[in-house]
N, CA, C, O and CB atoms as a CASP TS submission, in Angstrom:
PFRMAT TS
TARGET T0000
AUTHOR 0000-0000-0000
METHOD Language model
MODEL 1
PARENT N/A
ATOM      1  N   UNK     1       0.837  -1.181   0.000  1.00  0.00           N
ATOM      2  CA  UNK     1       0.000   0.000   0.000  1.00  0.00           C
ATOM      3  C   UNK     1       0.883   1.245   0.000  1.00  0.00           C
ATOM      4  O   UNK     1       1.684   1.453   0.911  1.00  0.00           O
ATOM      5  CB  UNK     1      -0.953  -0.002   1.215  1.00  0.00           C
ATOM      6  N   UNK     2       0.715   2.110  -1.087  1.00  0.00           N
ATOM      7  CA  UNK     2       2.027   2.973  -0.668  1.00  0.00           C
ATOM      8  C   UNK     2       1.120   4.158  -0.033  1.00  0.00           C
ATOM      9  O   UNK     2       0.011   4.561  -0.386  1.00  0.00           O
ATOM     10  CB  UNK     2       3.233   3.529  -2.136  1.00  0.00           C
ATOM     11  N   UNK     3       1.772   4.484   0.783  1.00  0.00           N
ATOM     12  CA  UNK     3       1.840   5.685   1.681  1.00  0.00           C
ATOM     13  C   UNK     3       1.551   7.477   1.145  1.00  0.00           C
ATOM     14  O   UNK     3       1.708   8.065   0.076  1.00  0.00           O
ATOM     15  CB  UNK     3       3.347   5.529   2.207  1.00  0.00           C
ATOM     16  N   UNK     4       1.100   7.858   2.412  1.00  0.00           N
ATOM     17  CA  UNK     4       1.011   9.760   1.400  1.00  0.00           C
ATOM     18  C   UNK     4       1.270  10.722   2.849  1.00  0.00           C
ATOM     19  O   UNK     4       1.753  10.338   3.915  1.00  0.00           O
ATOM     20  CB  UNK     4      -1.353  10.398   0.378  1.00  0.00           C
ATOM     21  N   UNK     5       0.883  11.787   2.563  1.00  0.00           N
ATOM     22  CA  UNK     5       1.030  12.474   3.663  1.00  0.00           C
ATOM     23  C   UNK     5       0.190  12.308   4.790  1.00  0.00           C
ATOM     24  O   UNK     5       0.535  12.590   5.938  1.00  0.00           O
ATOM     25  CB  UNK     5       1.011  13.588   3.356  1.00  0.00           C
ATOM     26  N   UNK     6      -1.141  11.755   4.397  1.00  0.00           N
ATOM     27  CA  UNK     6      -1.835  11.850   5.300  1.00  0.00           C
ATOM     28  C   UNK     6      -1.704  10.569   5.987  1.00  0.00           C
ATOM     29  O   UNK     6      -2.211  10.427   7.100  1.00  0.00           O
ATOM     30  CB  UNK     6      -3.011  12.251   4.930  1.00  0.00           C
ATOM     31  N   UNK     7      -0.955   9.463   5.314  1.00  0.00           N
ATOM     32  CA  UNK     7      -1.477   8.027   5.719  1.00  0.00           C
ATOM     33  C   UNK     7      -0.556   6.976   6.009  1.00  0.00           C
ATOM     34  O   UNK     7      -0.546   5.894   5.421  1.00  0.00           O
ATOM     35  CB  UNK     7      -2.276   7.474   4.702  1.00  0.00           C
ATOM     36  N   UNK     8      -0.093   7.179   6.558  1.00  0.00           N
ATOM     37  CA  UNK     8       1.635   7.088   6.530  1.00  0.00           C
ATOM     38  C   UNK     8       1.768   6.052   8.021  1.00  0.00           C
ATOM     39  O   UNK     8       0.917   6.334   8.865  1.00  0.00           O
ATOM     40  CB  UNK     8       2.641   9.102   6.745  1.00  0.00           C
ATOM     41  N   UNK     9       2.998   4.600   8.507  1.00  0.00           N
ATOM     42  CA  UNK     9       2.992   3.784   9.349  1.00  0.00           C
ATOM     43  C   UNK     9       3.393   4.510  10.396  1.00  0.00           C
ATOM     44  O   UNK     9       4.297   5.346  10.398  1.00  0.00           O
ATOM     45  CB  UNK     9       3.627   2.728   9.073  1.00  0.00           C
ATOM     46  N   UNK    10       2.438   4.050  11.644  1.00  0.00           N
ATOM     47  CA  UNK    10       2.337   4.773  12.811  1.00  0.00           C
ATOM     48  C   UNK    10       4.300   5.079  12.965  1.00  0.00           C
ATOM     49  O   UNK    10       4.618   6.262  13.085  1.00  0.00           O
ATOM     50  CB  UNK    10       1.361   3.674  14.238  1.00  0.00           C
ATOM     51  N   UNK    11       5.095   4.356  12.955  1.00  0.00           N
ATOM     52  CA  UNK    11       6.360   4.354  13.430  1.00  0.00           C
ATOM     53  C   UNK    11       6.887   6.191  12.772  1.00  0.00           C
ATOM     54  O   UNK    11       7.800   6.932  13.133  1.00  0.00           O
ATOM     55  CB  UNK    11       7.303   2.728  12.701  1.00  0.00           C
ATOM     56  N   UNK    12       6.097   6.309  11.994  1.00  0.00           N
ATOM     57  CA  UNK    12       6.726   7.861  11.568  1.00  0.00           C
ATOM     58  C   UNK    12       6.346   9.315  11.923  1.00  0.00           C
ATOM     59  O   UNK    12       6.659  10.412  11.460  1.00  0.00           O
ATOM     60  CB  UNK    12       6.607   7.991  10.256  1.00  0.00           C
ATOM     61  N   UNK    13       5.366   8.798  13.153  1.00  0.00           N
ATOM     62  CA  UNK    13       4.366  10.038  13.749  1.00  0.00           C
ATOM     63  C   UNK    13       4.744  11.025  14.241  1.00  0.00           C
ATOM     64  O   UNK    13       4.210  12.134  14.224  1.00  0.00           O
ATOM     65  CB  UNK    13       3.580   9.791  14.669  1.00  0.00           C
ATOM     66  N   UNK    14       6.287  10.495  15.015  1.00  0.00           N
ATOM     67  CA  UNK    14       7.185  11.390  15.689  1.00  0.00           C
ATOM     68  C   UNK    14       8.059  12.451  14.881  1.00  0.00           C
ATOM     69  O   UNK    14       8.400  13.551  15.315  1.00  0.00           O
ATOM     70  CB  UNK    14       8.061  10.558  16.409  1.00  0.00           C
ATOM     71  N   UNK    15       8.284  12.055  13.945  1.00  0.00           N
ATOM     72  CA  UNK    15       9.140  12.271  13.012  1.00  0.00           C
ATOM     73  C   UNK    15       8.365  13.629  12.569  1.00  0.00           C
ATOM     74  O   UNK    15       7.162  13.893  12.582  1.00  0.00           O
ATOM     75  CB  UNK    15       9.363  11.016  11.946  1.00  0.00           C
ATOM     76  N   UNK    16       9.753  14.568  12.079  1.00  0.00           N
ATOM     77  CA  UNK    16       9.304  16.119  11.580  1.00  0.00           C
ATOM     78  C   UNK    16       8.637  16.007  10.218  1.00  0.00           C
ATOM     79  O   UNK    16       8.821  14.953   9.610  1.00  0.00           O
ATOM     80  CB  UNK    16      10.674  17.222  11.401  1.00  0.00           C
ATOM     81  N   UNK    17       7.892  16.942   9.661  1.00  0.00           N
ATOM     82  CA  UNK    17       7.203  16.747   8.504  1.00  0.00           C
ATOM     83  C   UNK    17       7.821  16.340   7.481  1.00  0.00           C
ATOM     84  O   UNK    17       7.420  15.410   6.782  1.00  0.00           O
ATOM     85  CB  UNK    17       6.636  17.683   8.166  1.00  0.00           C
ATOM     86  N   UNK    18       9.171  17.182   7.220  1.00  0.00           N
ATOM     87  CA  UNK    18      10.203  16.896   5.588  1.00  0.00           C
ATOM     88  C   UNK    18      10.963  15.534   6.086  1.00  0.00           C
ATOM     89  O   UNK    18      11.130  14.682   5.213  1.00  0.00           O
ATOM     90  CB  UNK    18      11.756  18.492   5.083  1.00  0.00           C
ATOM     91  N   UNK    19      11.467  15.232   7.477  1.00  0.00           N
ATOM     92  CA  UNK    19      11.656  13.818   7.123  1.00  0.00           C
ATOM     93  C   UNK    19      10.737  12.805   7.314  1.00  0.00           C
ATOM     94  O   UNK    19      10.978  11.660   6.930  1.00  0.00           O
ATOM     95  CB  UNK    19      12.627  13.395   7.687  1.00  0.00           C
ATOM     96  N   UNK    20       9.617  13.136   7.918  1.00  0.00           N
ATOM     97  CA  UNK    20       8.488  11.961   7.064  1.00  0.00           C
ATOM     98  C   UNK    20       8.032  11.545   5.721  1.00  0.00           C
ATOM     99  O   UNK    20       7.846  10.476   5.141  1.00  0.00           O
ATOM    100  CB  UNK    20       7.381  12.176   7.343  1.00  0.00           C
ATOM    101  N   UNK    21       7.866  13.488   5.307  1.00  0.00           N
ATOM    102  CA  UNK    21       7.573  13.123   3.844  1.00  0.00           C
ATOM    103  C   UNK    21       8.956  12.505   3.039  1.00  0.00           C
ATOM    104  O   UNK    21       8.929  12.055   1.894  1.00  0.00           O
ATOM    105  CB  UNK    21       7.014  14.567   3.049  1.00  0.00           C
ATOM    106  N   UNK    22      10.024  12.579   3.805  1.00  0.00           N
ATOM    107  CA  UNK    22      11.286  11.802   2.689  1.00  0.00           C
ATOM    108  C   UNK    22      10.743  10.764   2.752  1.00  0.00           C
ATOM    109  O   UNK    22      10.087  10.328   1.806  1.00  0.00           O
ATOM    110  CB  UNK    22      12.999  11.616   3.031  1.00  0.00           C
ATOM    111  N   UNK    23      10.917  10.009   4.094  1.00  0.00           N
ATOM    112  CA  UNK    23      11.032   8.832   4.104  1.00  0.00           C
ATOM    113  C   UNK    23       9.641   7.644   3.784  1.00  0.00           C
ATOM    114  O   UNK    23       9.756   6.424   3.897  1.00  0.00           O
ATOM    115  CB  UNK    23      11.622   8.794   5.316  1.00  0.00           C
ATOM    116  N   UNK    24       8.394   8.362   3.381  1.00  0.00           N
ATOM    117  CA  UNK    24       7.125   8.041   2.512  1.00  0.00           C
ATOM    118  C   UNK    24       7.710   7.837   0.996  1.00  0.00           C
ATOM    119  O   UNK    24       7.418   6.904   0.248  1.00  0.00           O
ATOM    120  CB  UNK    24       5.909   9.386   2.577  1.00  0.00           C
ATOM    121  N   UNK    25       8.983   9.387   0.588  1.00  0.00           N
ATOM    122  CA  UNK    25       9.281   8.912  -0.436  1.00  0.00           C
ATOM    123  C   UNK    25       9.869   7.549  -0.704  1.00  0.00           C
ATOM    124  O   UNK    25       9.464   6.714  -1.513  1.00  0.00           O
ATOM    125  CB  UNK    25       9.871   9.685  -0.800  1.00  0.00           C
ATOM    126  N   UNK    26      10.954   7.467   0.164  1.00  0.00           N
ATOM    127  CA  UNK    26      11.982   6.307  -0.015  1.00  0.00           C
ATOM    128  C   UNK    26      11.224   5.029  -0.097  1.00  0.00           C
ATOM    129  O   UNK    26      11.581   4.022  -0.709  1.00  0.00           O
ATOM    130  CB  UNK    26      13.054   6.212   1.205  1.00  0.00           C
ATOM    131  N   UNK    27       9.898   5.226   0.744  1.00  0.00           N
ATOM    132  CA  UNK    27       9.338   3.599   1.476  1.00  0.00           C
ATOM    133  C   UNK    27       8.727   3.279   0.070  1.00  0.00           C
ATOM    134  O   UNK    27       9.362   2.480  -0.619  1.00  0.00           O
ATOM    135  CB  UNK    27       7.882   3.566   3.127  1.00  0.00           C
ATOM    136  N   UNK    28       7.446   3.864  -0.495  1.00  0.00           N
ATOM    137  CA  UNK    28       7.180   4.204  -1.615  1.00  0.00           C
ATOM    138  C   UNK    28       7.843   3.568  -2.773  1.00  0.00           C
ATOM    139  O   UNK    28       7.335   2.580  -3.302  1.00  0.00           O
ATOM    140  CB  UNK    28       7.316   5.353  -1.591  1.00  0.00           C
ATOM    141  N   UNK    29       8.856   4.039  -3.158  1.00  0.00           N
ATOM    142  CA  UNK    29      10.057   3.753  -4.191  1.00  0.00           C
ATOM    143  C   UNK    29      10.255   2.096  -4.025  1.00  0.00           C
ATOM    144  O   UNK    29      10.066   1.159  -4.800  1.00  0.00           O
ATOM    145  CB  UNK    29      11.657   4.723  -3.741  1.00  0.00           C
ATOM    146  N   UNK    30      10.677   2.176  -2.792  1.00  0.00           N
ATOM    147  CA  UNK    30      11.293   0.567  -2.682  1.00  0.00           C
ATOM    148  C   UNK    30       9.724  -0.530  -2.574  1.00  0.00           C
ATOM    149  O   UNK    30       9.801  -1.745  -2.754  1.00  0.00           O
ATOM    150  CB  UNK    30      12.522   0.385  -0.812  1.00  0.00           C
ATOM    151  N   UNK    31       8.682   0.028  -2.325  1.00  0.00           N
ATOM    152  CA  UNK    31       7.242  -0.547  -2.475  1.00  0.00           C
ATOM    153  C   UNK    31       7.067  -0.917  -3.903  1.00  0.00           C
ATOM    154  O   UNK    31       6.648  -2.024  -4.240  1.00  0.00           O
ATOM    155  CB  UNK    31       6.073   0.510  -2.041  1.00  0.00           C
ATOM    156  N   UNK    32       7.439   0.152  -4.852  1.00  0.00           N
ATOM    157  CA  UNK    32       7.287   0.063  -6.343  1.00  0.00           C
ATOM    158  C   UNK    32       8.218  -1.240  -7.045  1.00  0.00           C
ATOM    159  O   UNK    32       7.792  -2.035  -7.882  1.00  0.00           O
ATOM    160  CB  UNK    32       7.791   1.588  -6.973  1.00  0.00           C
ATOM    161  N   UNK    33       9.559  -1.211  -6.470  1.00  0.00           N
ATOM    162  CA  UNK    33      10.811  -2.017  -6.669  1.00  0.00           C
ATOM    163  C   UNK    33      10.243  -3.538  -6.558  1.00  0.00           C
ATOM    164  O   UNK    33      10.789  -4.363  -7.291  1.00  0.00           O
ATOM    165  CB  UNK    33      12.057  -1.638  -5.465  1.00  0.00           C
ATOM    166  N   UNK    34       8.960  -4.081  -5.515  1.00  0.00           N
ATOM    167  CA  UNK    34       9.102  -4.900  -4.587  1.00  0.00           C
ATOM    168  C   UNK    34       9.100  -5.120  -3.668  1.00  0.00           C
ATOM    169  O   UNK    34       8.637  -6.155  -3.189  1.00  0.00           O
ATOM    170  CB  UNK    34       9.504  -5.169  -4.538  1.00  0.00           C
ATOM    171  N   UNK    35       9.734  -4.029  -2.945  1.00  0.00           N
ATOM    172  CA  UNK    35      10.204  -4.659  -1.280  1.00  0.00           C
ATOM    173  C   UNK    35       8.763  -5.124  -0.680  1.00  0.00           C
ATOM    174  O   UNK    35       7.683  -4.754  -1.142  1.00  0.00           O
ATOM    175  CB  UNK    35      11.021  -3.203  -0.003  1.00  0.00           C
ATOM    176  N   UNK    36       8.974  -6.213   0.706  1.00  0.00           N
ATOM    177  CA  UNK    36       7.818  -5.935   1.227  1.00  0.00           C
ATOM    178  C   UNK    36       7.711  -4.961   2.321  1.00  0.00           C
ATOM    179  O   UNK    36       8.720  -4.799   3.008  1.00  0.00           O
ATOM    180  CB  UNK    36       7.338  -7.008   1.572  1.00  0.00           C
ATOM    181  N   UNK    37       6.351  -4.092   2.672  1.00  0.00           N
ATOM    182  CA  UNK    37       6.221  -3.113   3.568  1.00  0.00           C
ATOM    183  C   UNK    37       7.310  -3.250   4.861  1.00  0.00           C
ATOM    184  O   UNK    37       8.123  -2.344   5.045  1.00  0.00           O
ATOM    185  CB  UNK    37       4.749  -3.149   3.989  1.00  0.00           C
ATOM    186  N   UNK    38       7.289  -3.984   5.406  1.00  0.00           N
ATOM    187  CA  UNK    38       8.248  -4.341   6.598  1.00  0.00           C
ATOM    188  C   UNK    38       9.674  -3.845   6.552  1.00  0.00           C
ATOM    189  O   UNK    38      10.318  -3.324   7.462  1.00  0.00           O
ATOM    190  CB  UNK    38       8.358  -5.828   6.724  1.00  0.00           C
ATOM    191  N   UNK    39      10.091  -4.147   5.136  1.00  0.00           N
ATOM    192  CA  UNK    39      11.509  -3.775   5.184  1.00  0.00           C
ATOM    193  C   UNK    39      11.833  -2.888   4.538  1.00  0.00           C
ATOM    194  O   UNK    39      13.017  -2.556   4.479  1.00  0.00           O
ATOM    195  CB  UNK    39      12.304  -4.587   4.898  1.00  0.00           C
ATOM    196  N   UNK    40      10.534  -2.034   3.638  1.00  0.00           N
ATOM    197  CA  UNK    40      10.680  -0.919   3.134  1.00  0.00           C
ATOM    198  C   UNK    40      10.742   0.105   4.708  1.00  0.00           C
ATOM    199  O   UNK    40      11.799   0.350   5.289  1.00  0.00           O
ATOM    200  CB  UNK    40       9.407  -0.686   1.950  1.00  0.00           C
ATOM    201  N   UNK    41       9.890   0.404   4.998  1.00  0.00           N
ATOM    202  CA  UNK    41       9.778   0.868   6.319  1.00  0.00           C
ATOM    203  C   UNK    41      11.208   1.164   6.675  1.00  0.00           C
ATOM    204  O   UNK    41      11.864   2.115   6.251  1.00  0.00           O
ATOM    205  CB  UNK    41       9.074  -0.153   7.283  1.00  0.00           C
ATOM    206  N   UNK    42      11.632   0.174   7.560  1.00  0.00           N
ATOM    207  CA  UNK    42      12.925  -0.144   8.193  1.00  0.00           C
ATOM    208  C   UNK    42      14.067   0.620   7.109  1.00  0.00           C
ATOM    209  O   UNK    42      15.043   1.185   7.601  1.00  0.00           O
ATOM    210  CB  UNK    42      13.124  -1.976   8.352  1.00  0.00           C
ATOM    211  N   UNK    43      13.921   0.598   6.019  1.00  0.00           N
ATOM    212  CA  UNK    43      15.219   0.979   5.124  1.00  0.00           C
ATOM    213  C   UNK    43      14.931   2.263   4.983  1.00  0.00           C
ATOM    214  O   UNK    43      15.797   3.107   5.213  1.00  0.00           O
ATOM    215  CB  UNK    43      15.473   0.245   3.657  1.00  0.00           C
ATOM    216  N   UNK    44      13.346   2.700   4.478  1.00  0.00           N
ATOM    217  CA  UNK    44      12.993   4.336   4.149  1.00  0.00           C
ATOM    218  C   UNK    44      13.405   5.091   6.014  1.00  0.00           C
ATOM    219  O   UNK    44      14.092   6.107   6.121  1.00  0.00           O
ATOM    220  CB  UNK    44      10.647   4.551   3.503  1.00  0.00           C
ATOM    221  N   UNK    45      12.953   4.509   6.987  1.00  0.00           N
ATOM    222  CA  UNK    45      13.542   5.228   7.985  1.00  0.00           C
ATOM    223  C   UNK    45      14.475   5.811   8.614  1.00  0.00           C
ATOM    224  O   UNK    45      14.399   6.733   9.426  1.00  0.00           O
ATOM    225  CB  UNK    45      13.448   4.996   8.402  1.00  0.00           C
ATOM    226  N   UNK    46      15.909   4.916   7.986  1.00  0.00           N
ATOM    227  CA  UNK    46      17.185   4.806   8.545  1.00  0.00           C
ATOM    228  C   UNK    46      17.692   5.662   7.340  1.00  0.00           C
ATOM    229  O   UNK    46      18.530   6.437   7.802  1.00  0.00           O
ATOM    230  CB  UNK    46      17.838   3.220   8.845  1.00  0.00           C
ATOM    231  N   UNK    47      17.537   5.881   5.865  1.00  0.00           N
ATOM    232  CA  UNK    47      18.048   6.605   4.784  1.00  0.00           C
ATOM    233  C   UNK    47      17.208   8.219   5.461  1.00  0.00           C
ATOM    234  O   UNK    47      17.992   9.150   5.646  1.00  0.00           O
ATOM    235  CB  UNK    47      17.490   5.816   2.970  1.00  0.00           C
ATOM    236  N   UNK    48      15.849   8.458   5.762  1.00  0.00           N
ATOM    237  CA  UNK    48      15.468   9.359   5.910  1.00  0.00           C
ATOM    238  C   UNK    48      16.104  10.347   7.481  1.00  0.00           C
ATOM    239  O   UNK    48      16.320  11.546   7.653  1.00  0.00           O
ATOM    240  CB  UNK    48      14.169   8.934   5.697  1.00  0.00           C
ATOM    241  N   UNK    49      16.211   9.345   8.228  1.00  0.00           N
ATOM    242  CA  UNK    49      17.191   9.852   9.295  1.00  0.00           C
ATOM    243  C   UNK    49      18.454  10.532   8.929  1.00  0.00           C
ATOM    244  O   UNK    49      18.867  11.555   9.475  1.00  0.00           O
ATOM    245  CB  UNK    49      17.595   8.777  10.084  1.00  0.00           C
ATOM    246  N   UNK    50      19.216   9.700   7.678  1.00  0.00           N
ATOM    247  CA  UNK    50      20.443   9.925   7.461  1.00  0.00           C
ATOM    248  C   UNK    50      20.616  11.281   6.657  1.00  0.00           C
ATOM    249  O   UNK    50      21.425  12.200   6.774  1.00  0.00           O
ATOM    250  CB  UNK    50      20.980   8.767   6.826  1.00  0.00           C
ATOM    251  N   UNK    51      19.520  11.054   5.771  1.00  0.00           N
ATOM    252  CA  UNK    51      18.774  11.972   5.033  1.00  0.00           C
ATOM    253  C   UNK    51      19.494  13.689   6.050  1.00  0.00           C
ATOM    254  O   UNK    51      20.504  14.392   6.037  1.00  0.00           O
ATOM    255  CB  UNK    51      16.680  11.433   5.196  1.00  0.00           C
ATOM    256  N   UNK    52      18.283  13.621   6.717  1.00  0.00           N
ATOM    257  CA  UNK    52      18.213  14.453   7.634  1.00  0.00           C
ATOM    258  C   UNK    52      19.514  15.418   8.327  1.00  0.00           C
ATOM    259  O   UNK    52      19.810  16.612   8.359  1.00  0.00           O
ATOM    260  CB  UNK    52      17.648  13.680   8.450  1.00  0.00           C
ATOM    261  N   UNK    53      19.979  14.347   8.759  1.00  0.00           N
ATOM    262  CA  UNK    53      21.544  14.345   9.674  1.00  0.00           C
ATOM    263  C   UNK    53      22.723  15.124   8.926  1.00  0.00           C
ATOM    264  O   UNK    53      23.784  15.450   9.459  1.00  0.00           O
ATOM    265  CB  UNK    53      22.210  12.612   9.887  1.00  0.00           C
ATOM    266  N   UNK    54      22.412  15.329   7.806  1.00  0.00           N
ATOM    267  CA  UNK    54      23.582  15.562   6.322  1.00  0.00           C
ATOM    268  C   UNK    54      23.054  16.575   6.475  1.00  0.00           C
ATOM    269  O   UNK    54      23.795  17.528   6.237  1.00  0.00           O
ATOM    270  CB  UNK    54      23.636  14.793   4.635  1.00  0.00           C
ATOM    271  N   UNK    55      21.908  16.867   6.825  1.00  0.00           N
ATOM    272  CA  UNK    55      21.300  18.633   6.403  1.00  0.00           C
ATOM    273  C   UNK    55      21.064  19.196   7.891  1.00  0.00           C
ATOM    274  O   UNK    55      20.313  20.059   8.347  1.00  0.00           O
ATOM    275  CB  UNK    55      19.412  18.746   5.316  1.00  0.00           C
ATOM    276  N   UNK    56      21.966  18.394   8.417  1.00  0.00           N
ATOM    277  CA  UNK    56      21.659  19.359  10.225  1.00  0.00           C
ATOM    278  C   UNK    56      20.207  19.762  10.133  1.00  0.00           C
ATOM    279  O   UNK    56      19.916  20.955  10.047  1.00  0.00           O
ATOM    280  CB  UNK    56      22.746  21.235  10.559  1.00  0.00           C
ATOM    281  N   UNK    57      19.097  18.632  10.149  1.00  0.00           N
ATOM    282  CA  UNK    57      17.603  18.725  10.440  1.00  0.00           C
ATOM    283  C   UNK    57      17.381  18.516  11.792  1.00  0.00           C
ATOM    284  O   UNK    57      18.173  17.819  12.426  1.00  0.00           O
ATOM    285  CB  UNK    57      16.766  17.751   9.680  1.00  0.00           C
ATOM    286  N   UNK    58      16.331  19.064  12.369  1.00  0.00           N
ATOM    287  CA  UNK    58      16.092  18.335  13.398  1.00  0.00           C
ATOM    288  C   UNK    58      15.149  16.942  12.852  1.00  0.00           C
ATOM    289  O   UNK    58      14.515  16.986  11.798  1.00  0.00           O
ATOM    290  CB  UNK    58      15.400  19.314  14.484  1.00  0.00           C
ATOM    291  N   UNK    59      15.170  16.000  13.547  1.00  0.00           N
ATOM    292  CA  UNK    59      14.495  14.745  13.327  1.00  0.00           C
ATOM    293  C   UNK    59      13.058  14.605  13.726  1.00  0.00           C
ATOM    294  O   UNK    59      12.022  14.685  13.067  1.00  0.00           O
ATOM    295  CB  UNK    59      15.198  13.766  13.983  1.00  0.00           C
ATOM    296  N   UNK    60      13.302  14.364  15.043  1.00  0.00           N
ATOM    297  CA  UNK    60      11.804  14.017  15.581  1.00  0.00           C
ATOM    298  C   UNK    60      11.619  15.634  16.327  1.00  0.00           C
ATOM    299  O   UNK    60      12.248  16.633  16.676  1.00  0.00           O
ATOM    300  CB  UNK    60      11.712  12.353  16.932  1.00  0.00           C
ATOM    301  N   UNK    61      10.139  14.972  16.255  1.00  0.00           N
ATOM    302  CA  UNK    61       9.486  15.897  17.366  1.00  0.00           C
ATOM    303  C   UNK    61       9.657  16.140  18.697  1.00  0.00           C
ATOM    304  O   UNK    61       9.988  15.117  19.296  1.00  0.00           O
ATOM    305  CB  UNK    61       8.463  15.673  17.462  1.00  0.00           C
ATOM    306  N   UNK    62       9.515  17.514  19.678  1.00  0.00           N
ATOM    307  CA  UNK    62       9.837  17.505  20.706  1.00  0.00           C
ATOM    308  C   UNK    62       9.144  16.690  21.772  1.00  0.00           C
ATOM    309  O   UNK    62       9.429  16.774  22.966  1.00  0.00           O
ATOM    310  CB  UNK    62       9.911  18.555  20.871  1.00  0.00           C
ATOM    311  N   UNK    63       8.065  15.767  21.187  1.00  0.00           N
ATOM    312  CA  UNK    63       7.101  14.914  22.083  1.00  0.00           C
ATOM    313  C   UNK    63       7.408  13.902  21.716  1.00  0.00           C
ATOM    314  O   UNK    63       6.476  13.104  21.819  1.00  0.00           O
ATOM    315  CB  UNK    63       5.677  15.023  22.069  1.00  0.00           C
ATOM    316  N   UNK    64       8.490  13.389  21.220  1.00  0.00           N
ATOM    317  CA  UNK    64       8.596  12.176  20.628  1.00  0.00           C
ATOM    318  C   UNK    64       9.024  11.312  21.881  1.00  0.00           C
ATOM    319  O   UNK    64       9.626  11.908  22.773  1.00  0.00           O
ATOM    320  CB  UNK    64       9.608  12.179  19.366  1.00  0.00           C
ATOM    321  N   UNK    65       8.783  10.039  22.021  1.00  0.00           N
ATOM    322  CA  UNK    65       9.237   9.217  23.105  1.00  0.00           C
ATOM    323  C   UNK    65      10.851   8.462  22.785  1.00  0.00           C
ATOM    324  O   UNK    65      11.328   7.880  21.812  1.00  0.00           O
ATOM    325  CB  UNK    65       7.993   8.054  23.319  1.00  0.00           C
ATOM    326  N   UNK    66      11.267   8.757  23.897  1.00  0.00           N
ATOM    327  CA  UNK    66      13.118   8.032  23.591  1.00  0.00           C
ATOM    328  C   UNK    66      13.059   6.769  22.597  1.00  0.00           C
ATOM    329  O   UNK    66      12.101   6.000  22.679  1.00  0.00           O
ATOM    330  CB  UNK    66      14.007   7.220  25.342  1.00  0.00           C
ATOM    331  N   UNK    67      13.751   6.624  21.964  1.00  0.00           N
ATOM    332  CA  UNK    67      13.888   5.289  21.049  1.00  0.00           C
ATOM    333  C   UNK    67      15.132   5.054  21.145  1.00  0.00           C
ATOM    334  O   UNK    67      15.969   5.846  21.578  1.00  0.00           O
ATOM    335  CB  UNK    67      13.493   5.329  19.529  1.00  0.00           C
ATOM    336  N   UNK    68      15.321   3.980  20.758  1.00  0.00           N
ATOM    337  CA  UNK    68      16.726   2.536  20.947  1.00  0.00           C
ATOM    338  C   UNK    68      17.323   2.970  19.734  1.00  0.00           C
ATOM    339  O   UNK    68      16.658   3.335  18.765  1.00  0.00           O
ATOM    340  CB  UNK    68      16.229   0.424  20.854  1.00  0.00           C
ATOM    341  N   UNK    69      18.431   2.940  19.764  1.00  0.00           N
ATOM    342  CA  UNK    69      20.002   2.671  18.836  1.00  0.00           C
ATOM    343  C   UNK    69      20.553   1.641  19.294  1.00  0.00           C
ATOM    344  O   UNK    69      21.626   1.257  18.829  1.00  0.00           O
ATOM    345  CB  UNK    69      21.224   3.793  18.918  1.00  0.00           C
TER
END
């Protein structure tokens, strides 16, 4: 099912608007390729983070709950 702005896997709720909407792009793309949702997810998240990090973004939101590395 690919994803949009409005409709997007709970795991990205936290996440700031431009790197959600990246990483809808990325998930998207690799949805089109094949991948299945599970590991599109997982791959569009970690490129969209990285994404991010290169452009000194902030990431998540200030309500976001701590997450694991």
């Amino acid at each position: 099912m690919p994803w949009t702005k409005e409709t997007y896997p709970d795991s990205l709720k936290y996440f700031m608007a431009p790197v959600r909407n990246k990483a809808i792009e990325i998930a998207n793309a690799l949805l089109a390729d094949g991948a299945d949702e599970q590991r599109a997810i997982a791959i569009a998240t970690s490129k969209a983070e990285e994404w991010a990090t290169n452009r000194g973004m902030k990431i998540r939101k200030a309500n976001a709950p701590e997450t694991k590395k």
